[in-house]
C-alpha positions in Angstrom: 87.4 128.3 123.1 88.0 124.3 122.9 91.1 123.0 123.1 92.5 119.6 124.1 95.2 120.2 126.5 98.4 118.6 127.9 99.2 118.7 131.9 101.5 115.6 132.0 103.9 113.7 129.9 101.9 110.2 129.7 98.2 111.3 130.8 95.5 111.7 128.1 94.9 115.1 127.0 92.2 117.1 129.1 89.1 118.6 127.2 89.4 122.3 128.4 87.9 125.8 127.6 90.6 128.6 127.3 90.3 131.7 127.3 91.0 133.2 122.8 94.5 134.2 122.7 95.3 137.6 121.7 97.6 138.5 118.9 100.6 139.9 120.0 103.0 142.2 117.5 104.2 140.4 114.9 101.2 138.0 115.5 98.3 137.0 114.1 95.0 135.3 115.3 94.0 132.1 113.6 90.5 130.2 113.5 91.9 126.8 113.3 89.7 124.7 110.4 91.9 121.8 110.7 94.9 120.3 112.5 97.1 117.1 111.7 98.1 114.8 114.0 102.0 114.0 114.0 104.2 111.7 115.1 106.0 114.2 117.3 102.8 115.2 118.9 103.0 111.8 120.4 106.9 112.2 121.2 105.8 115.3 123.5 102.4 113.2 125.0 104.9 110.3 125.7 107.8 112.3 127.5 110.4 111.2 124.8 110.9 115.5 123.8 111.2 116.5 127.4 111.2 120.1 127.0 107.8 120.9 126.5 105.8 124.3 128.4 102.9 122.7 130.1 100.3 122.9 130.2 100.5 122.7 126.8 98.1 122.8 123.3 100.0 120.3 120.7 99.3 120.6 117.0 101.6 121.9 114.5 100.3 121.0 111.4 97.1 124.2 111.5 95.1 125.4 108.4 93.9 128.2 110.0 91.6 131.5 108.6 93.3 135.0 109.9 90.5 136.8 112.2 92.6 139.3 113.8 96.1 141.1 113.1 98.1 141.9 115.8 100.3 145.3 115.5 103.2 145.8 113.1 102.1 143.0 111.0 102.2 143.4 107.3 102.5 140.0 105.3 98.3 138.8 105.8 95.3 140.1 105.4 92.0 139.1 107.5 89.7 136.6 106.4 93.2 134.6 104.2 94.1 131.2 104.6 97.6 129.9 106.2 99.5 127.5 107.5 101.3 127.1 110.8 104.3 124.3 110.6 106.5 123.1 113.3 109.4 125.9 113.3 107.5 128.4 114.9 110.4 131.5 115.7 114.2 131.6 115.0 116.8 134.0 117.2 117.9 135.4 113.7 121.1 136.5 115.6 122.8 133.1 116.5 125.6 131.7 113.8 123.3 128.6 112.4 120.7 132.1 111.9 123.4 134.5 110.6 124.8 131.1 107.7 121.7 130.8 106.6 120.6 127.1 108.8 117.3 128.8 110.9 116.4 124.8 111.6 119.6 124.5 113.5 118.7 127.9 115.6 120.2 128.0 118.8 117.6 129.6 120.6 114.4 128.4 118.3 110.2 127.9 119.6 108.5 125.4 118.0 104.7 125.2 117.4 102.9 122.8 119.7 106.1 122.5 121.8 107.3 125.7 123.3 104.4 127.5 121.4 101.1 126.4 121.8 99.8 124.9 118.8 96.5 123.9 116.7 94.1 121.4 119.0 91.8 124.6 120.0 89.7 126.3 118.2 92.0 129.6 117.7 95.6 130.0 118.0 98.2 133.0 117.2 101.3 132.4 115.4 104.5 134.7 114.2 103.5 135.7 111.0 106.9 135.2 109.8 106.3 131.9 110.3 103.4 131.4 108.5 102.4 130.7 104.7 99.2 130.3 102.2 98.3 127.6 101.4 97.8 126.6 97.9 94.7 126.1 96.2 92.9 123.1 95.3 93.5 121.5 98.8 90.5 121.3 101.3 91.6 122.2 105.4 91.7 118.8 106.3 94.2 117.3 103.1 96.5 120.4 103.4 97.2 120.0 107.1 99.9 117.1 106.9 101.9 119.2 103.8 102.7 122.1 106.9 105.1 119.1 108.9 105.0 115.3 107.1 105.0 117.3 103.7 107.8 119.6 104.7 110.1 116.8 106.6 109.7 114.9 103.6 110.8 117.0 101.4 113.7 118.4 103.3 115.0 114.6 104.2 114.7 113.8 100.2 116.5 116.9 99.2 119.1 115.7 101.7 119.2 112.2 99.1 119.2 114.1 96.0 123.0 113.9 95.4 122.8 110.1 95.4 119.3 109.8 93.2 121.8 111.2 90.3 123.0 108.6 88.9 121.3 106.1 86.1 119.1 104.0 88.5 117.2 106.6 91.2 116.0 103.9 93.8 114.7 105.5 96.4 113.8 103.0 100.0 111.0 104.6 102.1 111.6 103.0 105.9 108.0 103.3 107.8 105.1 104.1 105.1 103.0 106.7 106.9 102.2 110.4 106.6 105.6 111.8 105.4 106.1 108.5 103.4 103.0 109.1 101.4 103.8 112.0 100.3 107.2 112.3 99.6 107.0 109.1 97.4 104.7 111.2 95.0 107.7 113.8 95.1 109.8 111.1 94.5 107.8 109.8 91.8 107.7 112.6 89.9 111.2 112.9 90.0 112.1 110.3 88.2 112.4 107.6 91.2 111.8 104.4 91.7 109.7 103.9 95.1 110.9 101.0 97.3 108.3 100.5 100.6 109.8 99.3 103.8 106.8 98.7 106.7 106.2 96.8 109.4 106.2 93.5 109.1 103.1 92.0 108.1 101.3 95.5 107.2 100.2 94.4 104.2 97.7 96.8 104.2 100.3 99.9 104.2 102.3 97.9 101.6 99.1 97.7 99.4 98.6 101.6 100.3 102.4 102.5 99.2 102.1 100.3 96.1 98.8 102.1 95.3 100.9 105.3 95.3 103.6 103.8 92.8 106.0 101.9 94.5 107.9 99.3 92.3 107.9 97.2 95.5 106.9 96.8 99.0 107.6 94.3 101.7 108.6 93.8 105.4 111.4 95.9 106.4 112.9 92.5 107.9 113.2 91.7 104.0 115.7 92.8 101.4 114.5 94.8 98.7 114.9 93.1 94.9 116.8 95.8 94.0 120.2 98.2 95.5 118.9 101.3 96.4 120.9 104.3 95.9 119.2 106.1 98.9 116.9 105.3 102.0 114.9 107.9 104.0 113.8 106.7 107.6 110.3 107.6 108.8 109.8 105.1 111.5 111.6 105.8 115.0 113.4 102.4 115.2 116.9 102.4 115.6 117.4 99.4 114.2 116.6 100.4 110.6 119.9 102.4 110.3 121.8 99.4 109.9 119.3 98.1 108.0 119.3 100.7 105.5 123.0 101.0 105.2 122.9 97.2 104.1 120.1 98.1 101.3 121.8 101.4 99.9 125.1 100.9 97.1 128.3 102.1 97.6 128.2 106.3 98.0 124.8 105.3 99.1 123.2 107.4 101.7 120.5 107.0 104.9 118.3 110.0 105.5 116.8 109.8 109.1 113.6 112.1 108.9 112.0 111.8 112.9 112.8 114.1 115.6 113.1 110.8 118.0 114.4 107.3 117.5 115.3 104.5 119.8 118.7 103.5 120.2 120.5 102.4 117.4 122.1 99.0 117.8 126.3 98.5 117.1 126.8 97.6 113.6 130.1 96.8 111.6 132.2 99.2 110.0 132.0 97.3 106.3 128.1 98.2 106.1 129.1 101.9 106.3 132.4 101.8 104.5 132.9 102.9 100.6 131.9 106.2 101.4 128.2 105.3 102.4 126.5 108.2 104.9 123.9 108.8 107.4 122.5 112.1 108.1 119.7 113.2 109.9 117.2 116.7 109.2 116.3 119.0 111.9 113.2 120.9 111.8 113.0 122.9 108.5 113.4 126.3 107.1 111.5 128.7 106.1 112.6 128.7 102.3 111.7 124.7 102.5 107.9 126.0 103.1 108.1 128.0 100.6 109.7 125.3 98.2 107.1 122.8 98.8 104.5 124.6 99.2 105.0 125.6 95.3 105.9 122.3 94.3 103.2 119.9 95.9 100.2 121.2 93.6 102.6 120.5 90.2 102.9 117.4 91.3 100.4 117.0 92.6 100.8 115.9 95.7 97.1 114.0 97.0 97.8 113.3 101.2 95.1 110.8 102.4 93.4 111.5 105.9 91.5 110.3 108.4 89.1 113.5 110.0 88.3 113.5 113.1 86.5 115.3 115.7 89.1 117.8 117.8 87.6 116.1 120.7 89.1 112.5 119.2 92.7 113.8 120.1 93.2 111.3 122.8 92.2 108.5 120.1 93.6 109.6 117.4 96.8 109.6 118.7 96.4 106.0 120.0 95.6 105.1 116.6 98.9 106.5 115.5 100.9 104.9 117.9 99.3 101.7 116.5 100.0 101.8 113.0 95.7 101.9 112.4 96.3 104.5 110.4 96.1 105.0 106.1 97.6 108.2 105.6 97.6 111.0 108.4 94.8 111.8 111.2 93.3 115.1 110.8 91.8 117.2 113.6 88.7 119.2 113.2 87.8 121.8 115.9 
């Protein structure tokens, strides 16, 4: 089969033909029809997650069709659609397992990291770890619900508490895959959108305003309004104190990336009157499941850019660039 694989931290992914992996028990064997393109995919490729298997096949955002069952699986059917998102197996025995917190797992695997993941043509995946996809979403726009959908949603149930209260302003920090879709969540939850990008990208402030945000702008600029919550997309350490500035009093900062660079000293008085920071882990499996039913009620419309599986190497130079509306999606 095709697949675009990773040998080195830092080197361009090799165009290689591997051998069809075979489903183990508990497994199943996917035909991948599409694969997004992440921002941790290009934390792995640049060395910043250290812990990778190599070589390695990255991609955990798969639409894939079951062609085979591997024994002792029960929950699929051949020929079915599902998704493969970036928890990939939990312990189930460890106490973060055992409370209910499988994203904190001591001992998890993760799709595209320790597992190999959806830039190939086939790949097999714990069944328990997979879900169907909803209808009325082709391959290519349900691939970024299975990781930008699901961090999304998980970092904005993490802001719920403080969207309560009679104004619901919600600040987006870095308006990209996740962004766009949890500020149609957000929408339909009653929130007002605030857009922070880059500086100068008018052209992802023009996209986030197009989805319904009451205001977008630089996030060197101060929003018009307080916001009672921020969630953080972009891996810039910086934005935290930024943030903290924006959000009320009992405000809080969600940080939704896996990576970030270092976040610089800040006073005391931007986090004091009970303001927070948290950050989300990975997700769980009832977060899937959550979202999964929720993003067609919404709906929830993700805008991608398809390209060929062969276009790995480029698409994930035009992610590190910001020259991308919406979220890249691989086709094998």
């Amino acid at each position: 089969m095709a697949a675009m694989l990773l040998e080195q931290a830092g080197q361009p992914l090799r165009s290689a033909t591997l051998p069809v992996p075979a489903p183990g028990p508990g497994q199943i064997l996917l035909k991948v029809l599409a694969c997004g393109v992440c921002r941790t995919d290009l934390h792995i490729y640049d060395g910043e997650l250290d812990h990778p298997k190599l070589p390695l096949v990255l991609g955990h955002e798969i639409v894939g069709r079951v062609e085979a069952l591997g024994p002792d699986t029960s929950g699929f059917e051949v020929g079915m659609r599902v998704g493969v998102p970036w928890l990939g197996y939990t312990d189930g025995t460890c106490r973060y397992c055992r409370e209910g917190h499988e994203n904190l797992c001591d001992e998890p695997k993760f799709t595209g990291y320790q597992i190999d993941g959806g830039y190939a043509a086939y790949t097999v995946a714990d069944e328990r770890y997979c879900f169907a996809i909803p209808d009325g979403y082709s391959d290519a726009e349900a691939a970024p619900l299975l990781c930008a959908g699901l961090i999304g949603y998980r970092s904005f149930k993490m802001a719920e508490d403080a969207l309560q209260g009679e104004t619901k302003r919600l600040g987006i920090y870095g308006f990209g895959a996740a962004a766009h879709i949890v500020a149609q969540v957000a929408r339909y939850q009653g929130c007002a959108v605030y857009a922070f990008t880059s500086p100068g990208d008018t052209q992802a402030q023009d996209f986030a305003r197009s989805l319904g945000a009451v205001w977008a702008g630089g996030s060197d600029e101060q929003a018009p309004d307080e916001l009672d919550a921020a969630l953080i997309f972009a891996p810039v350490g910086p934005l935290i104190p930024a943030a903290l500035k924006a959000v009320r009093k009992g405000g809080v900062v969600v940080c939704g990336g896996i990576h970030m660079s270092e976040i610089p000293a800040f006073s005391y008085d931007i986090l004091w009157e009970e303001r927070e920071i948290r950050s989300v882990a990975n997700l769980t499996r009832d977060d899937a499941r959550e979202f999964l039913a929720l993003a067609p009620e919404v709906p929830v419309r993700t805008t991608v850019v398809p390209m060929k599986l062969s276009e790995a190497n480029e698409a994930l130079t035009r992610l590190r660039e910001g020259a991308l509306t919406g979220a890249a999606v691989l086709i094998p």
